[in-house]
N, C-alpha and C positions, 0 to 999 in steps of 0.2 A: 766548298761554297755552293758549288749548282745544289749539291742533293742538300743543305739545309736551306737554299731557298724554293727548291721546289716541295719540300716541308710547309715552309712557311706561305707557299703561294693557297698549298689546299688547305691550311688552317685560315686564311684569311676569306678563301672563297666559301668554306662552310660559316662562318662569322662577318661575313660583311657589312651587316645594318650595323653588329655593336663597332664596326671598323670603323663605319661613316661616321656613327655618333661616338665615338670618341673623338675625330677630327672635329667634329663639327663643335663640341664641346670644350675644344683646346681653341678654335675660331672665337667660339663666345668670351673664354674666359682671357682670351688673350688680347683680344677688340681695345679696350681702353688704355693699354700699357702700349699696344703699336702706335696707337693714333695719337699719342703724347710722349711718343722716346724721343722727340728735337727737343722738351722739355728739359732736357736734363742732358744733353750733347753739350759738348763745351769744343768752343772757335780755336782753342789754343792747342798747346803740344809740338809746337814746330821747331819750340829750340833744340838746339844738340847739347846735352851737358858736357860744359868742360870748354866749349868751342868761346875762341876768340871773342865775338860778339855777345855772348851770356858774359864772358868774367868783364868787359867793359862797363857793362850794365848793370852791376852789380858794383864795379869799384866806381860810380858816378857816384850812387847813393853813399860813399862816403865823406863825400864832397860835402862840407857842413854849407847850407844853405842853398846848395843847389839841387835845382828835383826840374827838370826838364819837363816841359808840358807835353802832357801824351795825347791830349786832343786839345780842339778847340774847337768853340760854337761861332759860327759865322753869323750875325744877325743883318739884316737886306730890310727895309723900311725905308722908301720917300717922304712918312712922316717922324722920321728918326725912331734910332735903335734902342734908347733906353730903358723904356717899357719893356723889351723883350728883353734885356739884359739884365731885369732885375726876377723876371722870372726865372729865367736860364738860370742864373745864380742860387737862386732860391732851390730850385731841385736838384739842380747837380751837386748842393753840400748836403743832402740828404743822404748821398753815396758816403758810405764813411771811408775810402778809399779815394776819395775824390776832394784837389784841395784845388780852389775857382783864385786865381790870380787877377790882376787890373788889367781892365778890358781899354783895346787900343782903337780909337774912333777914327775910319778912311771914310774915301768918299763924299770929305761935304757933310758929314754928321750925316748920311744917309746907311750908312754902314758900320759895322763894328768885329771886333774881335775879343773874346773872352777867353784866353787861357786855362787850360785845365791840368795839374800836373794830377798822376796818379800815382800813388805812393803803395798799392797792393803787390801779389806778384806779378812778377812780368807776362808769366803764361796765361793770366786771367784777364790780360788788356781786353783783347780783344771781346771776352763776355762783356765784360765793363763797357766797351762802347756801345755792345746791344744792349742795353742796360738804358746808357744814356740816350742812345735812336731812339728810344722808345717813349722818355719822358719826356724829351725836347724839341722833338722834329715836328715844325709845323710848317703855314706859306711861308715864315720868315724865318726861322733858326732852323740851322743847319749843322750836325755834330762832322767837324774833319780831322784828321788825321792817319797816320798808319795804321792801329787797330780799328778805326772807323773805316778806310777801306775794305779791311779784311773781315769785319762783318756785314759789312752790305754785299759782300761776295758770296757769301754764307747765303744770303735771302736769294740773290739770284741762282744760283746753284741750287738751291729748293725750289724756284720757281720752272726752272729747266727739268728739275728733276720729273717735275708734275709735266710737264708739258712732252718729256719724253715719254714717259710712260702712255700717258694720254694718246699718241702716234702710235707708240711700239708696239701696246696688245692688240690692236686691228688692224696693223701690218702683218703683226705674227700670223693674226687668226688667218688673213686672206693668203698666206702663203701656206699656212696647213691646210687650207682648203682646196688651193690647186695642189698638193702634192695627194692628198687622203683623199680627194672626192667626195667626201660623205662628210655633214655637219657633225653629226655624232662625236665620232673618230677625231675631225678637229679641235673640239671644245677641249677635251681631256687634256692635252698638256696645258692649255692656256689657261686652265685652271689650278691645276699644279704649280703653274708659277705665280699665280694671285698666290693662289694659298704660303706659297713657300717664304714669300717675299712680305706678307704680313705679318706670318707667326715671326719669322725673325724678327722683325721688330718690334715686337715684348719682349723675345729674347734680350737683343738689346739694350732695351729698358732695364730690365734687371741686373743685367751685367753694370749698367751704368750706374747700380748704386754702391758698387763695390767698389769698383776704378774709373777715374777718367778718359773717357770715349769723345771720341773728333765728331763732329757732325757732321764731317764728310761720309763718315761710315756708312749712312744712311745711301749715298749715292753709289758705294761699292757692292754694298750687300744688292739694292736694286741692280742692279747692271749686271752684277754675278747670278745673283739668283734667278732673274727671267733667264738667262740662257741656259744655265744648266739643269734649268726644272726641264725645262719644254724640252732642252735633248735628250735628258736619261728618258722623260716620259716618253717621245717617241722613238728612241730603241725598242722599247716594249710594247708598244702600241701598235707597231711595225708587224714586229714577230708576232702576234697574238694573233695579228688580222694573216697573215701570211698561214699559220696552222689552220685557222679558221675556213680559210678558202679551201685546203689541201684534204679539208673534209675530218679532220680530228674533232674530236669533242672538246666541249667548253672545256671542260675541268682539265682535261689532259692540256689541249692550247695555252690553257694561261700556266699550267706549270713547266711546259717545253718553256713558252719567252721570259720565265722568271729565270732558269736557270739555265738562259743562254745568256739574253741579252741582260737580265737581272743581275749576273756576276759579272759583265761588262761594266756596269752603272755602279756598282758598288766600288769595283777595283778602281773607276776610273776618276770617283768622289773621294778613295783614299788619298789617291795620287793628288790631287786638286790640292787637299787639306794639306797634305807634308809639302809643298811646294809652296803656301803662301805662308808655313809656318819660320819659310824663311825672312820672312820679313821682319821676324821680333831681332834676329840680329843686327838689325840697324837701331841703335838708342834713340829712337826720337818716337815718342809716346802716340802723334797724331799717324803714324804710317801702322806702328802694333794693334794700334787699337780698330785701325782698317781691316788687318790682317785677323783679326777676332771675329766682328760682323761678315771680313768673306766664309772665315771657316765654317761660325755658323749656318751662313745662310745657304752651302753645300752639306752637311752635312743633314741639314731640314729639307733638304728636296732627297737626298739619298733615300731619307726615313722616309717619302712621301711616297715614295716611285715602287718601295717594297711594301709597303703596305695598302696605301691608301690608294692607289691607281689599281691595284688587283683586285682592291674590293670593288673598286667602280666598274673593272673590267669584266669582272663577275657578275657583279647586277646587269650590266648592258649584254653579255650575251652575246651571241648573233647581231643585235641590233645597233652593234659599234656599226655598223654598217648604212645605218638607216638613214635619211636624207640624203640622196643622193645628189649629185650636179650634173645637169649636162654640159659637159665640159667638152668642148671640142680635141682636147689631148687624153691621150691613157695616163690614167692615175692609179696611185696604191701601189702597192707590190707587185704588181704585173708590168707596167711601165718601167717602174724603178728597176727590178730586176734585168729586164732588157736593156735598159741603157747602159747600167755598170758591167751587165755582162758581158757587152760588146766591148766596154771602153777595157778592161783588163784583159780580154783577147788581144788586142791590137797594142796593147803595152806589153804585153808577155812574147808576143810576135817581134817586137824590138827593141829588148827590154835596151840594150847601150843610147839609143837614140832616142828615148822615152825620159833616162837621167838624164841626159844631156840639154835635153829640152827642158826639162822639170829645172836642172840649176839654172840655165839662161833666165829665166824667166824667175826664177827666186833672186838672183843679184843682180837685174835690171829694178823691179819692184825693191830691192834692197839699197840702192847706188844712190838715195837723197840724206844714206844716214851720213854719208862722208861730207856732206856740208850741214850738219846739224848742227846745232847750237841751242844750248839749253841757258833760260837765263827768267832771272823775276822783273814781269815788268811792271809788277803793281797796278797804279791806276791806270793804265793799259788795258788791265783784264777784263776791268767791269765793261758793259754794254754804255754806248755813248749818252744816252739817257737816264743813268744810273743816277740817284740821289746823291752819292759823297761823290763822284766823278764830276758832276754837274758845281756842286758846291765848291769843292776845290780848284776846277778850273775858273771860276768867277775868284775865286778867293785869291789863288796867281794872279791873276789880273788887277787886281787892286794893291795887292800888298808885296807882287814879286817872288820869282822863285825862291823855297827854302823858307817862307815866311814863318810856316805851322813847325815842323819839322828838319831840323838842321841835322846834322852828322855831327855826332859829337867825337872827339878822339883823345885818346888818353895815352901818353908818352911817359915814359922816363927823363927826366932831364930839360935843357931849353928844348923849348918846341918852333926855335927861329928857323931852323933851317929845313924842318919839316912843312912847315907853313908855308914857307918861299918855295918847294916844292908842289904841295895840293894847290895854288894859286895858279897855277902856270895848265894846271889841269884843264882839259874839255869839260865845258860844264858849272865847274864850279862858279856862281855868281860871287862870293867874297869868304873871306877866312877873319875870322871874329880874333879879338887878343885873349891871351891867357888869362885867366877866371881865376885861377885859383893854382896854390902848391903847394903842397903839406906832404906830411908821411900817409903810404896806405898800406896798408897789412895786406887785404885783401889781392893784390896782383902779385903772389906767387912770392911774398915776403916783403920787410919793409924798405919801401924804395921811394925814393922824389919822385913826382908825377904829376903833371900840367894836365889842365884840360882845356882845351879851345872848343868852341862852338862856331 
């Protein structure tokens, strides 16, 4: 591995304009499939096949006549709702998955409720409500329910995302700048991780015409790829400047840090990739399809850091150097090496008393997982000003807990003494009567089976 990327360092430093303009030509052609992959990301994927909750959902729909409303349009007017109700209606039956039920008037005829059952898959709710957010939502209508939750989670989670990133690259930059001293030397990883974290997302894009990709991905691949761009870049960048200083020539410099810290970056990108490819062993489509966008977007900084960073490190020269700071502390490699070289003297000088301190201090920082608790809190999660958050609490208000979205359960047999049980629950405001009982094939063979609502 060193001697074919120190190979590869002096073919790329003899070739680095057509290095650049290759990159820069995968930039251009990649530019409009990055900046439209949420086009084509899908909100769903979170069911587990097989699990409890899918075959309920599934033996509902065989319930003749009952189809459970999967949203509903909250309409809010002091001069009455109806006008808005006959539009809401009007575009939500353009959805051919979308069937508009009799709309319940609160409030003093200031207010209203439109039913909406969705009759498509279960996994595509949630695009369906961004679907409907988008036709419906104005000062007065309002789309709520569960997949309406969980798309407007979707929008804030893009909004965070931008607003991270926005913070992250000129924290990053100001922290390469106190540690490298010179502008130069800083930019290079922070550009790396622009780069790396665009081109996946045409990656992406294209992947996502193949199979269905989570639109969280987009906030994996971002989170992944700015950190592991800017580390392997400044492994390299490190070492380059370190040869640099010690008086070796260009050409020789950049081929010592490829095939030092070069075979660091590669090994430690393979490692990354077989480690998140554990993730496909869990069946549920929206965590795989995470694990896809991470791999790529490691595996596009690995290619960036052996190619495309040697040829920039090549054109710079000497002049990685240039802008310098007057920085009141030692920076670069001279600094760095005196701190760590102290700090592993005085560990090596005690090494028992070194572990011992290192595990203290890992199971104090460790000691909040023993009260952890993992748990979905839904409309909890969105931001208190969130659109469907604001909606449905107004919408509780008027019409009471469980109004949009009840729990539905499906039994074997009477469901009397089950019911006298979820009754007596924390929580539950009331248990609806039995609906219906027929044969269902559908739950694991044919058996009698109630549903309450």
């Amino acid at each position: 591995m060193e001697f074919a990327l120190a190979r590869l360092a002096a073919l790329v430093s003899r070739r680095r304009r057509t290095v650049v303009a290759v990159w820069l030509a995968l930039l251009a052609a990649g530019g409009w499939f990055s900046l439209h992959q949420n086009d084509r990301l899908s909100g769903g994927g979170w069911e587990v096949p097989g699990s409890a909750s899918v075959r309920v959902v599934d033996a509902l729909n065989d319930f003749p006549g009952v189809t459970p409303p999967a949203f509903m349009v909250l309409v809010t007017d002091p001069n009455g709702p109806h006008a808005h109700l006959q539009r809401a209606r009007r575009l939500a039956e353009r959805e051919p998955d979308v069937r508009a039920g009799r709309p319940v008037v609160l409030d003093g005829g200031k207010a209203a409720f439109l039913p909406l059952a969705y009759t498509g898959k279960t996994s595509n709710s949630i695009d369906e409500a961004a679907r409907l957010r988008r036709l419906l939502v104005d000062e007065h209508t309002k789309v709520i329910g569960e997949p309406a939750i969980w798309s407007n989670f979707q929008t804030v989670s893009k909004q965070q995302l931008q607003r991270g990133e926005s913070i992250g690259f000129p924290l990053i930059l100001l922290i390469l700048l106190a540690g490298f001293g010179t502008v130069a030397a800083a930019i290079a990883p922070v550009a790396l991780g622009a780069v790396t974290v665009f081109l996946s997302g045409a990656v992406i894009y294209w992947l996502s015409r193949s199979f269905t990709i989570s639109v969280y991905v987009t906030n994996m691949a971002s989170m992944i790829g700015i950190g592991v761009a800017v580390d392997y870049s400044l492994f390299i960048v490190s070492r380059f400047r370190r040869e640099l200083h010690d008086g070796v020539p260009q050409d020789e410099a950049l081929r010592r840090a490829m095939s030092s810290s070069g075979s660091a970056v590669v090994f430690s990108g393979a490692t990354v990739a077989v480690s998140l490819a554990a993730l496909f062993a869990i069946d549920v489509n929206a965590l795989r399809s995470m694990a896809v966008g991470a791999i790529v977007v490691v595996c596009i900084s690995v290619l960036a850091s052996v190619t495309l960073l040697p040829a920039l490190l090549a054109a710079a020269g000497t002049r990685v150097d240039r802008f310098r700071l007057p920085l009141p502390w030692s920076t670069g490699e001279e600094g760095s090496d005196a701190l760590w070289t102290r700090w592993a003297r005085s560990v090596m000088r005690r090494p028992v008393t070194a572990l011992l301190a290192g595990a203290a201090v890992m199971l104090v920082l460790s000691a909040p997982l023993l009260a952890m608790k993992t748990f979905n809190r839904g409309l909890n999660e969105l931001p208190a000003n969130a659109e469907v958050r604001v909606a449905t609490e107004r919408a509780q208000n008027l019409a009471g807990a469980g109004f949009a979205s009840p729990i539905h359960i499906v039994t074997p047999g009477s469901p009397t003494t089950l019911a006298r049980k979820i009754s007596g629950m924390t929580g539950v405001a009331a248990v609806g009567a039995p609906i219906a009982q027929f044969w269902i094939p559908s739950m694991g063979g044919r058996v009698p089976a109630t549903r309450t609502g």
